[in-house]
Backbone and ligand atoms as CSV (ligand in chain L), in Angstrom:
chain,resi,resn,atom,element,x,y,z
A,1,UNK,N,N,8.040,4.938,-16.599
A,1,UNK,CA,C,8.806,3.775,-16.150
A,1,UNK,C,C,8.825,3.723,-14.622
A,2,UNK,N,N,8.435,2.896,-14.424
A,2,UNK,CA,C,8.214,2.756,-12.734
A,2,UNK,C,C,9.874,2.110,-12.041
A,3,UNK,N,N,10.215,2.609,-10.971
A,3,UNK,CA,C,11.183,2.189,-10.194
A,3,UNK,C,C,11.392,1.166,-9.159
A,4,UNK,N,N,12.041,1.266,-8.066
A,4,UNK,CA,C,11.869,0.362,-7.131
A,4,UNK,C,C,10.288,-0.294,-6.617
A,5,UNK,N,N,10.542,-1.827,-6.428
A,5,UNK,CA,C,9.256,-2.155,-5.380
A,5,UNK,C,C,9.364,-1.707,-4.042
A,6,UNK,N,N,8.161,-0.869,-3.934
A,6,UNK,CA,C,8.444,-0.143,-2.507
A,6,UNK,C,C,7.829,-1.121,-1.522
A,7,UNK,N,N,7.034,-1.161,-1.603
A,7,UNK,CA,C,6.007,-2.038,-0.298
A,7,UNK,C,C,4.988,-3.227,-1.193
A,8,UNK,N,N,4.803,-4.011,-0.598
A,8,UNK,CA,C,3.805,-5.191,-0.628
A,8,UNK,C,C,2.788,-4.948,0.300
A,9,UNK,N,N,1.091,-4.400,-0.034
A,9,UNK,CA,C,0.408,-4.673,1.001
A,9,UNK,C,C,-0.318,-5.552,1.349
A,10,UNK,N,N,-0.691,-5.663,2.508
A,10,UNK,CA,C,-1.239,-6.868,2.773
A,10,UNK,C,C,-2.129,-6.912,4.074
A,11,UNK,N,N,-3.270,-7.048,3.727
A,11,UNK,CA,C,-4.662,-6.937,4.220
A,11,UNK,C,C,-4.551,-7.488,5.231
A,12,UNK,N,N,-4.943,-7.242,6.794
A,12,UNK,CA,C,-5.155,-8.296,7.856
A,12,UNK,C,C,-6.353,-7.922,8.863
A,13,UNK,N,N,-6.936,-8.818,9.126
A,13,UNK,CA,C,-7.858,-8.468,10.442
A,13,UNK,C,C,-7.368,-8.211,11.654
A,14,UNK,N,N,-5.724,-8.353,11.837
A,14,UNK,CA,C,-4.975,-8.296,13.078
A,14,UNK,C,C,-3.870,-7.870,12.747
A,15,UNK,N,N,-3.601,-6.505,12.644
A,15,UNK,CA,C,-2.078,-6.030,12.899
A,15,UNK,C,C,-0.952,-7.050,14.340
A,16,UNK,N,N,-1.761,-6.756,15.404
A,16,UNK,CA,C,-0.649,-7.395,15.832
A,16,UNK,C,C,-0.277,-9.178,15.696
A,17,UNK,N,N,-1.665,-9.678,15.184
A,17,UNK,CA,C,-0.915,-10.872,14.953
A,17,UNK,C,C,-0.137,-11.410,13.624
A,18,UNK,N,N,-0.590,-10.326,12.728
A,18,UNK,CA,C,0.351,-10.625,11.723
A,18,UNK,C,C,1.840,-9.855,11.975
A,19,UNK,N,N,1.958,-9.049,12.841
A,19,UNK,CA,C,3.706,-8.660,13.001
A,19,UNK,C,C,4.273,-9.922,14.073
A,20,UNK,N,N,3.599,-10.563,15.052
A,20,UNK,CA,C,3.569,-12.056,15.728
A,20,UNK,C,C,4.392,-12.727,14.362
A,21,UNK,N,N,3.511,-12.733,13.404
A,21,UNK,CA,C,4.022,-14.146,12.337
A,21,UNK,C,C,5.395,-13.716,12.199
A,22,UNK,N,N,5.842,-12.332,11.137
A,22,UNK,CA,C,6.904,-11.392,10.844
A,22,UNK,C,C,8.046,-11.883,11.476
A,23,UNK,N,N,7.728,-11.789,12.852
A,23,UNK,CA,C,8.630,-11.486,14.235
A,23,UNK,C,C,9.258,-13.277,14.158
A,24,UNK,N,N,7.749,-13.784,14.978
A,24,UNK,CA,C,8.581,-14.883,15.613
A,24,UNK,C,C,8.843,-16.403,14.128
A,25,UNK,N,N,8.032,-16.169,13.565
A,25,UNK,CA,C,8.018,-17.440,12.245
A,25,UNK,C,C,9.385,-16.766,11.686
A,26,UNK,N,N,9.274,-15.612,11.025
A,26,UNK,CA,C,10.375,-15.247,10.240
A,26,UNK,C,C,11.436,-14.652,10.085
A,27,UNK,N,N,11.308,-14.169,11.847
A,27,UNK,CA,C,12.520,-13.694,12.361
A,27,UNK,C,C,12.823,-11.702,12.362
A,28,UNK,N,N,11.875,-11.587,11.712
A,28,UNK,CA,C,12.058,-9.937,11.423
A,28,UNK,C,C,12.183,-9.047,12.637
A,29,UNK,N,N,13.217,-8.359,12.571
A,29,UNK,CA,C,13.233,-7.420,13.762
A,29,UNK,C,C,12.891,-6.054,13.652
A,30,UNK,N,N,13.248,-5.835,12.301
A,30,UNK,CA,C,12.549,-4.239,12.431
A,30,UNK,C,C,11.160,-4.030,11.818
A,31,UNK,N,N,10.578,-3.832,12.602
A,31,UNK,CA,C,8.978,-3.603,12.438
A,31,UNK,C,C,8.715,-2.287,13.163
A,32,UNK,N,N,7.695,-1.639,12.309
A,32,UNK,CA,C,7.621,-0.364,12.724
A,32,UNK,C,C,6.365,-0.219,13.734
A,33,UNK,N,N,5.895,0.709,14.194
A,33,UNK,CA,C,4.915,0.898,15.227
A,33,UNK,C,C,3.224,1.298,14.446
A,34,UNK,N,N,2.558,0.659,15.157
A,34,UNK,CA,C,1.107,0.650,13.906
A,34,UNK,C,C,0.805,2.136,14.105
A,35,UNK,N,N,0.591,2.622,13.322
A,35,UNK,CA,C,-0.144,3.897,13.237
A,35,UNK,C,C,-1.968,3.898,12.372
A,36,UNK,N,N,-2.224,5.139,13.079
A,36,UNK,CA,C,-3.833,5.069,12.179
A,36,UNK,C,C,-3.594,6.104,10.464
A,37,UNK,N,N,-4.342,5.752,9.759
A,37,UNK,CA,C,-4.328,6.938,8.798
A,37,UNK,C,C,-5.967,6.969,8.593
A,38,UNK,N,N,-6.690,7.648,9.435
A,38,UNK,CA,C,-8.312,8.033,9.592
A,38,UNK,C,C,-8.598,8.478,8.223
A,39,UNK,N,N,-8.092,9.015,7.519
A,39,UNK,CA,C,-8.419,9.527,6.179
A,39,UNK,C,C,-9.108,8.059,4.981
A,40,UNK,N,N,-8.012,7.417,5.300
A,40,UNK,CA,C,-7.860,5.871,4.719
A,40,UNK,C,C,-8.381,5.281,4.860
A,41,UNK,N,N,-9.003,4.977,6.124
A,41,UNK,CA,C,-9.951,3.978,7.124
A,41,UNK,C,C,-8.717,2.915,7.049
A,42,UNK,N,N,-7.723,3.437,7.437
A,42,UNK,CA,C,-7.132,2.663,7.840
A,42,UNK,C,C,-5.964,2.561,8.895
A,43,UNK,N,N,-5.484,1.210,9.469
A,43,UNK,CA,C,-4.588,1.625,10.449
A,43,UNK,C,C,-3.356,0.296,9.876
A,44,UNK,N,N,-2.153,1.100,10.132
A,44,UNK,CA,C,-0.924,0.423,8.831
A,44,UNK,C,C,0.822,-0.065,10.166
A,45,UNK,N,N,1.127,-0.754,9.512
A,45,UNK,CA,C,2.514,-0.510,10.506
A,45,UNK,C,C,3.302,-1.552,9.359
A,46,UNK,N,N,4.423,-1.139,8.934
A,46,UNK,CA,C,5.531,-1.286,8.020
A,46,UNK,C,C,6.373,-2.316,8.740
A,47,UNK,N,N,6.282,-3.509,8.170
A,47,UNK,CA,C,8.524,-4.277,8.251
A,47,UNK,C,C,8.655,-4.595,7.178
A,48,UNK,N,N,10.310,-3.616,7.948
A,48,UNK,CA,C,10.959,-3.927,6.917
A,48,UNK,C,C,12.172,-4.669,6.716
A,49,UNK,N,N,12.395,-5.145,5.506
A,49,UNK,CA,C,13.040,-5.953,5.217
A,49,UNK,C,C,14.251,-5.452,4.070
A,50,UNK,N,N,15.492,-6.154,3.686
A,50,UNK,CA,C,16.358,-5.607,2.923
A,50,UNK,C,C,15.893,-4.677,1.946
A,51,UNK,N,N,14.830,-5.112,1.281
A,51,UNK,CA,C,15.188,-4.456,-0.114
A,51,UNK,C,C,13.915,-3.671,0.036
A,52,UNK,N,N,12.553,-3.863,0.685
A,52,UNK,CA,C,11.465,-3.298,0.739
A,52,UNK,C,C,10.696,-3.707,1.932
A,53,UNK,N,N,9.407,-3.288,2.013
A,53,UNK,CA,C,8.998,-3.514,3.105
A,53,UNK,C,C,7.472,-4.108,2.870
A,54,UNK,N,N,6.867,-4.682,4.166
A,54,UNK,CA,C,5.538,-5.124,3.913
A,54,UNK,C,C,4.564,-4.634,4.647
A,55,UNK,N,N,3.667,-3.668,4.133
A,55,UNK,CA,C,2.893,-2.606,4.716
A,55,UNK,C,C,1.183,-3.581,5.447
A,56,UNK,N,N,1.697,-3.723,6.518
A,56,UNK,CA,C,0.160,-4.105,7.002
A,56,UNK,C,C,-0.848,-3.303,7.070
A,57,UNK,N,N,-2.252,-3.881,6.587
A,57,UNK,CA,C,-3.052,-2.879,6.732
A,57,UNK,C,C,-4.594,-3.528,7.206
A,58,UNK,N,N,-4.935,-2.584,8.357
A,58,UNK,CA,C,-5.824,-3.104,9.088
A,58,UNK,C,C,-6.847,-2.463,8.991
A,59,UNK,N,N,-8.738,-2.787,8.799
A,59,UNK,CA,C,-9.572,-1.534,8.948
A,59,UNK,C,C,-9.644,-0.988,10.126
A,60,UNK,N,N,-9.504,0.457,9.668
A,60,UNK,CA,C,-10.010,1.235,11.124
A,60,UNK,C,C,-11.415,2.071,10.568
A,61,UNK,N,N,-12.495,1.580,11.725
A,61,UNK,CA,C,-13.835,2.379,11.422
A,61,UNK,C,C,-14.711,1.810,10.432
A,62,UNK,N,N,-16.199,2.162,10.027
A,62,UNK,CA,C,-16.850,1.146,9.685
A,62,UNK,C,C,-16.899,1.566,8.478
A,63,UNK,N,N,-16.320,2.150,7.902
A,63,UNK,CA,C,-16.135,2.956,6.201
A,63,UNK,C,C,-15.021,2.305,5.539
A,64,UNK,N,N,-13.762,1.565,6.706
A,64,UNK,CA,C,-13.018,1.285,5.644
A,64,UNK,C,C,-13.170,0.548,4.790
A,65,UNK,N,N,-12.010,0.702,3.418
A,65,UNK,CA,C,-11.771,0.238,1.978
A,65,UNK,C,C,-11.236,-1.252,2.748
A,66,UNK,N,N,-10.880,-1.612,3.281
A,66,UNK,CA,C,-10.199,-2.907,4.028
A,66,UNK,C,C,-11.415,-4.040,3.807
A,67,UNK,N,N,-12.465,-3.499,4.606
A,67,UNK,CA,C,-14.110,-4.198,5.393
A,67,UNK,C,C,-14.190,-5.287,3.607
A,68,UNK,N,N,-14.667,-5.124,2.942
A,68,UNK,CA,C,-14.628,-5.799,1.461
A,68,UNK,C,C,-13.520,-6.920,1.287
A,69,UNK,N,N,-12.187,-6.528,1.388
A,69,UNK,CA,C,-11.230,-7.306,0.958
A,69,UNK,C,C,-11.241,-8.329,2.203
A,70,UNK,N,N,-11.340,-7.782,3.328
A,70,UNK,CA,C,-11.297,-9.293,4.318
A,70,UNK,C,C,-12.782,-10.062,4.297
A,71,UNK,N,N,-13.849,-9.294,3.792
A,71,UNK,CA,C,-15.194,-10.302,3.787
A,71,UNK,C,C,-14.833,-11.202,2.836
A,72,UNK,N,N,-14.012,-11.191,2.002
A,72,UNK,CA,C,-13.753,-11.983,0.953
A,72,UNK,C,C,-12.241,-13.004,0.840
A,73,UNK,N,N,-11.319,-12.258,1.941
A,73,UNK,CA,C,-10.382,-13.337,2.247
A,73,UNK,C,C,-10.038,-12.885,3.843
A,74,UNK,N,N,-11.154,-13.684,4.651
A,74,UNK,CA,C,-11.042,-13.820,6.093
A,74,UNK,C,C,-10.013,-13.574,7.397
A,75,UNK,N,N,-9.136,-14.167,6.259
A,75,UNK,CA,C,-7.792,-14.389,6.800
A,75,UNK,C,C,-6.604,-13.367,6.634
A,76,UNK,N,N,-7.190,-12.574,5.529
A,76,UNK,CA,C,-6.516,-11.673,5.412
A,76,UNK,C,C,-5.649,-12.085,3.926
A,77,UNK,N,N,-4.499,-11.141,3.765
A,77,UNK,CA,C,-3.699,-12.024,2.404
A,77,UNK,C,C,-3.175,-10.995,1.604
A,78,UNK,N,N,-2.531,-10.913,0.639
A,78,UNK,CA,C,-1.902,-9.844,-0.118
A,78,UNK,C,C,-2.980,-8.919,-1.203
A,79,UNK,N,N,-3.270,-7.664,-0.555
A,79,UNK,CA,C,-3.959,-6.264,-1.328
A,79,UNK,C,C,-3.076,-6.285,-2.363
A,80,UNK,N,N,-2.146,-5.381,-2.707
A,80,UNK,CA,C,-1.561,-3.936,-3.139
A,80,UNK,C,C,0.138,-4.815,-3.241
A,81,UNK,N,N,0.446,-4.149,-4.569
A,81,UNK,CA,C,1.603,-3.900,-4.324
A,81,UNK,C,C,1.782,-2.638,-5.196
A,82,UNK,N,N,3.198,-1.757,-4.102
A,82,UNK,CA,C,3.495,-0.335,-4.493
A,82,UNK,C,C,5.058,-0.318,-5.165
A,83,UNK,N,N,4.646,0.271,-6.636
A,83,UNK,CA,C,6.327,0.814,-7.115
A,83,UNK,C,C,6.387,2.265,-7.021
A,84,UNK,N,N,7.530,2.803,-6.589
A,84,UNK,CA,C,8.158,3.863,-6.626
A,84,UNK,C,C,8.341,4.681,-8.177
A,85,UNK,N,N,7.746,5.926,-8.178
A,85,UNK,CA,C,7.526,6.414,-9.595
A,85,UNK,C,C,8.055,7.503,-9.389
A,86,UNK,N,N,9.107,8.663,-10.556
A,86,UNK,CA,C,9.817,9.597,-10.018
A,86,UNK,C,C,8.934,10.565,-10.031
A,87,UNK,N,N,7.955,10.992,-10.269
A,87,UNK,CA,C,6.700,12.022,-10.700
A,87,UNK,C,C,5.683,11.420,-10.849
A,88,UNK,N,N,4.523,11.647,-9.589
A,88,UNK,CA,C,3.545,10.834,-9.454
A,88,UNK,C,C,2.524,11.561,-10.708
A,89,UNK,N,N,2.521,12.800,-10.972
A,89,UNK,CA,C,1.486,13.226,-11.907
A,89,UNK,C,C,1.805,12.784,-13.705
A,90,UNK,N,N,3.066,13.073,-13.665
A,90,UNK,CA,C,3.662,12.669,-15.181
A,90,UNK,C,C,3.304,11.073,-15.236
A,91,UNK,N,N,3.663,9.944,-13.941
A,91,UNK,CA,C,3.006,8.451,-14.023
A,91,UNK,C,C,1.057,8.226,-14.601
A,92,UNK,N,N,1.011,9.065,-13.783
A,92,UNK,CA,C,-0.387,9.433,-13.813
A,92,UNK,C,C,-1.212,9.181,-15.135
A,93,UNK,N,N,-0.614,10.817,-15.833
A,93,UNK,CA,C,-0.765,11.150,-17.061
A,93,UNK,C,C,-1.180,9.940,-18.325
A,94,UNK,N,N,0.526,9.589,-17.912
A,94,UNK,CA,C,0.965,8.730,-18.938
A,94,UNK,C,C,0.317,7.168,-18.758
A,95,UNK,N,N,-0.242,6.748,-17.568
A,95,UNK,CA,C,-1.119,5.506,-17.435
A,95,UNK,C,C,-2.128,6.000,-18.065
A,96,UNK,N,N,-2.993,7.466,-17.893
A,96,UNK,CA,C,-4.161,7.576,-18.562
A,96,UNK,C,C,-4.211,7.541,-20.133
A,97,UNK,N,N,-3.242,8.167,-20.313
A,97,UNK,CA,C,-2.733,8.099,-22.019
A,97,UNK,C,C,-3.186,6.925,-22.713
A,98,UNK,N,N,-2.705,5.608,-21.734
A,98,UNK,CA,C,-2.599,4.392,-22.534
A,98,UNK,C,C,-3.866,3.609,-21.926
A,99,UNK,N,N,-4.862,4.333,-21.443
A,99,UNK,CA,C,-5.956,4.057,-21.612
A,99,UNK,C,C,-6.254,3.145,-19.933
A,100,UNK,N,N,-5.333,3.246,-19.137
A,100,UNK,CA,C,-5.397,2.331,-17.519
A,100,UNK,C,C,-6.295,3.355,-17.146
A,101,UNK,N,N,-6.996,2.938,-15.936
A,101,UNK,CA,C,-7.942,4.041,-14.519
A,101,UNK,C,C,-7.502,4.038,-13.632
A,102,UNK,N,N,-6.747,5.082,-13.469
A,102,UNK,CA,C,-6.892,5.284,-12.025
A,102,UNK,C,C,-7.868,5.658,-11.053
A,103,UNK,N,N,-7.665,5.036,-9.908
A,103,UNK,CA,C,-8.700,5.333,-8.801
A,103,UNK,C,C,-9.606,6.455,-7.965
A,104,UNK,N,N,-10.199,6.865,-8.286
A,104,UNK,CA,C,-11.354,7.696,-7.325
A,104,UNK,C,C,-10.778,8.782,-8.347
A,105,UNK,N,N,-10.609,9.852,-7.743
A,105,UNK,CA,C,-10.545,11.004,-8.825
A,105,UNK,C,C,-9.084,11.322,-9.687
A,106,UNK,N,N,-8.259,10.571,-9.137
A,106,UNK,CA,C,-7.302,10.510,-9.878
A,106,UNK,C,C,-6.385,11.570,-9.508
A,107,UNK,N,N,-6.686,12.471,-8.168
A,107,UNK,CA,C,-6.156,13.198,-7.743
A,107,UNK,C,C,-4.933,12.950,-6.899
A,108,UNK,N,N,-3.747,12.719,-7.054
A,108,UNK,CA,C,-2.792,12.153,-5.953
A,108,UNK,C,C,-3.040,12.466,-4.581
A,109,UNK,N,N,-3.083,11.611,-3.491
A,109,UNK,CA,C,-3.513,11.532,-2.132
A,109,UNK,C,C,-2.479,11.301,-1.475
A,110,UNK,N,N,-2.182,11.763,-0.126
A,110,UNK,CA,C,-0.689,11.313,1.059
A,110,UNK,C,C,-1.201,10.350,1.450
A,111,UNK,N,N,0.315,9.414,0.821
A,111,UNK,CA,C,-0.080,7.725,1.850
A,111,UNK,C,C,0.382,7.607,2.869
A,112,UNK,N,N,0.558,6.496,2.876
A,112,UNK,CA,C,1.500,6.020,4.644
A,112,UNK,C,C,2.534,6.153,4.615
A,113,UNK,N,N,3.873,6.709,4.016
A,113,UNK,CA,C,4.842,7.555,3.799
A,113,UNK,C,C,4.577,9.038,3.785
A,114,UNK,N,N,3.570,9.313,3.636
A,114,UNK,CA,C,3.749,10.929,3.683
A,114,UNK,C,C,3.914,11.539,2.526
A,115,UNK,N,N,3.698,10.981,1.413
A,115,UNK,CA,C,4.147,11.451,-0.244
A,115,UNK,C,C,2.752,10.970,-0.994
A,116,UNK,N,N,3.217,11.421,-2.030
A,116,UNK,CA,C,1.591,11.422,-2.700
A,116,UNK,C,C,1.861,9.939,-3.596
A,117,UNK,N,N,0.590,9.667,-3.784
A,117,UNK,CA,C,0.191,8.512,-4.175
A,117,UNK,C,C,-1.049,8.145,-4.965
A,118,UNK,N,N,-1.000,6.939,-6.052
A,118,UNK,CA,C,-2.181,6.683,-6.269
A,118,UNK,C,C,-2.524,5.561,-6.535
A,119,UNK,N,N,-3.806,5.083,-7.196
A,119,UNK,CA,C,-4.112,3.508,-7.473
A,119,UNK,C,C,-4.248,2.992,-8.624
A,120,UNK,N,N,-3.991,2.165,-9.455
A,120,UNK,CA,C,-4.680,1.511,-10.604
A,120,UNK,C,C,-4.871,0.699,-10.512
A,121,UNK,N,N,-6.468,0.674,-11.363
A,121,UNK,CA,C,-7.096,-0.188,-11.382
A,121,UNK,C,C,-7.239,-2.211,-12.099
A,122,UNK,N,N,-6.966,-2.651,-11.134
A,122,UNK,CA,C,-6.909,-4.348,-10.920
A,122,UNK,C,C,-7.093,-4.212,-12.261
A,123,UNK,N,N,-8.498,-3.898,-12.857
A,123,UNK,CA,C,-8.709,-4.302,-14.140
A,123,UNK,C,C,-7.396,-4.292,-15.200
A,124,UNK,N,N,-6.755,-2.940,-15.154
A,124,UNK,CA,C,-5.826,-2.552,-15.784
A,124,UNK,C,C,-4.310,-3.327,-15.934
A,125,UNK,N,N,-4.627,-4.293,-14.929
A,125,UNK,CA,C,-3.371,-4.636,-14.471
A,125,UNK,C,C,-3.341,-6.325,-13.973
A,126,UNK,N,N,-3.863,-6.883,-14.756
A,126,UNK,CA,C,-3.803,-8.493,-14.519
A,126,UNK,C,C,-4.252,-9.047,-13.206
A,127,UNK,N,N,-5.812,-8.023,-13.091
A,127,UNK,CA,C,-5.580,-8.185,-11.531
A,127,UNK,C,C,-5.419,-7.956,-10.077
A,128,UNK,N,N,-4.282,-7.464,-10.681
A,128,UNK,CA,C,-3.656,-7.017,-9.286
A,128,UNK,C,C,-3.614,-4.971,-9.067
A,129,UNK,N,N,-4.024,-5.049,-7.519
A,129,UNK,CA,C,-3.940,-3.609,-7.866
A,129,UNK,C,C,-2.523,-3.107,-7.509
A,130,UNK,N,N,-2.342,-1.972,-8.202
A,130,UNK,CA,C,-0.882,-1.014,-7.988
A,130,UNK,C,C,-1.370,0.127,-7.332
A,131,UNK,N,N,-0.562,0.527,-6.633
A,131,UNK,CA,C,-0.110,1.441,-6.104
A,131,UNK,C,C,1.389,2.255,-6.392
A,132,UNK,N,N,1.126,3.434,-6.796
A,132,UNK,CA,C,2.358,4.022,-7.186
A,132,UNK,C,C,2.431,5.191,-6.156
A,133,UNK,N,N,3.573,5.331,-5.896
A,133,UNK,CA,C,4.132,6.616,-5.185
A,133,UNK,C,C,5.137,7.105,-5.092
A,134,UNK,N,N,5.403,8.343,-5.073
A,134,UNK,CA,C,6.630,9.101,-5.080
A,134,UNK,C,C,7.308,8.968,-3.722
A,135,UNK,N,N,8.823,8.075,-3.994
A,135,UNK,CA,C,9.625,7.830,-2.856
A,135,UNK,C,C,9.666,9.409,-1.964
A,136,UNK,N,N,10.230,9.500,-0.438
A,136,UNK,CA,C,10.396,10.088,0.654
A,136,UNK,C,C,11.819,10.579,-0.515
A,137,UNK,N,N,11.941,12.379,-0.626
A,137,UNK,CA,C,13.394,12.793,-2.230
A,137,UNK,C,C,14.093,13.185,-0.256
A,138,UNK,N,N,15.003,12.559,-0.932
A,138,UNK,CA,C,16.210,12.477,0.082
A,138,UNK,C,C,17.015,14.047,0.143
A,139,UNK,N,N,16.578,14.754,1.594
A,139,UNK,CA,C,17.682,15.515,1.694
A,139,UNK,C,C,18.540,15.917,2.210
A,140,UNK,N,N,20.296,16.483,1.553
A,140,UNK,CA,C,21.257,16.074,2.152
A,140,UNK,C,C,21.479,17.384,2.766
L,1,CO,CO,CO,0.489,0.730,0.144
């Protein structure tokens, strides 16, 4: 059973002009600072908003997974969306059980939170791809 919507991603050829839109069209003030994740081929920067956040994601380098999704929407536009799962391997499992794919080896990978993560596959899923990951476990 999957939990909170964590992030919405969303593909752009321009980090900073899509935090421009964020900012001045929609008023958002907390936006986070772009960072690279070289592993990813990618470079990401988070706003956020009440309930979740919207993870920009930009290619970095000529390998990235990005290069595809913008040859095909220019402009950029909504990748990924990520739910929060309490045990990324037991999610895992249990998607494979019922017959979904997960992505590349199926090995959980650190996302742009810092927690492990993984993908399923569009096919599996009307479409659209998921991303699941184990929330940042809060400690007091
Ligand atoms: Co994501």
């Amino acid at each position: 059973m999957i939990g909170k919507l964590n992030h919405v991603g969303v593909a752009t050829p321009s980090i900073e002009t899509s935090v421009a839109l964020y900012r001045d069209l929609l008023g958002v003030t907390a936006i986070g600072t772009p960072f690279d994740l070289p592993a990813q081929g990618v470079k990401v920067c988070f706003v956020d908003l009440p309930n979740a956040q919207i993870e920009l994601i930009e290619p970095l380098g000529e390998d990235s997974p990005i290069h595809g999704f913008l040859a095909r929407n220019p402009k950029g536009g909504q990748h990924h969306v990520c739910f929060e799962v309490e045990d990324i391997i037991a999610a895992r499992d249990s998607l494979r059980a019922k017959g979904a794919t997960i992505l590349g080896t199926g090995e959980p990978r650190i996302g742009a939170h810092g927690t492990p993560i993984i993908f399923v596959h569009p096919k599996d899923m009307g479409g659209m791809l998921v991303e699941l990951m184990e929330p940042v476990k809060e400690t007091h």
